[in-house]
N, C-alpha and C positions, 0 to 999 in steps of 0.2 A: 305523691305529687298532690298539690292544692294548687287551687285560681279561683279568685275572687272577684266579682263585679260589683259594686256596693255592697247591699247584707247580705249578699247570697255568695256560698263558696262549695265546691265541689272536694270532694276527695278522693281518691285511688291507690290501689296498689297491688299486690301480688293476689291469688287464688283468684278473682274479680274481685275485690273488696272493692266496693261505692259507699260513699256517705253525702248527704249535703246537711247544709244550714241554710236558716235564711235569718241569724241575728248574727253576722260572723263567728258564732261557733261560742258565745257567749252565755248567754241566759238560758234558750233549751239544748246551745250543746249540738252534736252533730248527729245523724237517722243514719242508719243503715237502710241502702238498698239493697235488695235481692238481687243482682246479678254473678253470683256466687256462680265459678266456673274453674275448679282444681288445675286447669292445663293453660288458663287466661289470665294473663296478668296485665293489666292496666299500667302501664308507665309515665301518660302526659295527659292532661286539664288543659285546657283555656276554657274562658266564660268570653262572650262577645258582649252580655250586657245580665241583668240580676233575671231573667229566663232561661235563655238561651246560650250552652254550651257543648263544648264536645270533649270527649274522652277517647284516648287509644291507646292500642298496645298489643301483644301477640296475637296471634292468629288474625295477619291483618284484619284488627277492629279496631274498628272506626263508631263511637255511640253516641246521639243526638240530643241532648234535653231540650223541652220548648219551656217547663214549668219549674226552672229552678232545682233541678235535678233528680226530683222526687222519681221521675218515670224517664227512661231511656228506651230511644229505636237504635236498631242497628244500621247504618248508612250503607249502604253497598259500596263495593271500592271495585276500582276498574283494574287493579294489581293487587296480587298477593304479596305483601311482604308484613314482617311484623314492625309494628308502628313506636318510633321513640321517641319523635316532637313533636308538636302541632303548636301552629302559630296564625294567628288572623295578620294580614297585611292590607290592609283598605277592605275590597271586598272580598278577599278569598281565603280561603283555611286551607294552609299547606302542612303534607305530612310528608315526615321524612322517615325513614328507618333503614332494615337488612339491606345489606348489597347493593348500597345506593339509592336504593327506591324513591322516590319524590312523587307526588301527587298532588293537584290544588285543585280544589271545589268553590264556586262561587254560592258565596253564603249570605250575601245581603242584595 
């Protein structure tokens, strides 16, 4: 999964793989971050602006960027489920995933 906010764009996917950019993925190309995790796999990106984004996906995770992806917190989640979309709608970032789960966080 990729999302993009002007030059900055995140990446995800299986084992934890994270990457960002901050030239859309052009000139230096995309960083690895270390959140390398064999049983965690990352499924869904949004960026809400070229800082700040989030990332999730198994073992309900839910992960936070403030500086354009470089560093990730982990959000705490009020439900465990494993996470397959996340979407901003005005102020809130909603996740959805297993067995119906739904959650929204006010994020602006």
């Amino acid at each position: 999964m990729v999302a993009f906010a002007g030059h900055s764009g995140i990446m995800v996917g299986n084992s934890g793989m994270c990457a960002y950019t901050d030239d859309k993925g052009k000139n230096k190309g995309w960083h690895l971050v270390d959140l390398a995790d064999d049983e965690r796999h990352f499924t869904c990106a949004v960026m809400i602006d070229e800082n700040t984004g989030y990332i999730g996906g198994t073992k309900a995770s839910i992960f936070k960027t403030t500086d354009g992806g470089r560093n990730w917190n982990q959000e705490l989640m009020a439900k465990s489920f494993d996470v397959f979309a996340l979407c901003i709608i005005g102020d809130w970032l909603w996740a959805v995933g297993a067995d119906g789960g739904i959650i929204r966080k006010k994020v602006r």
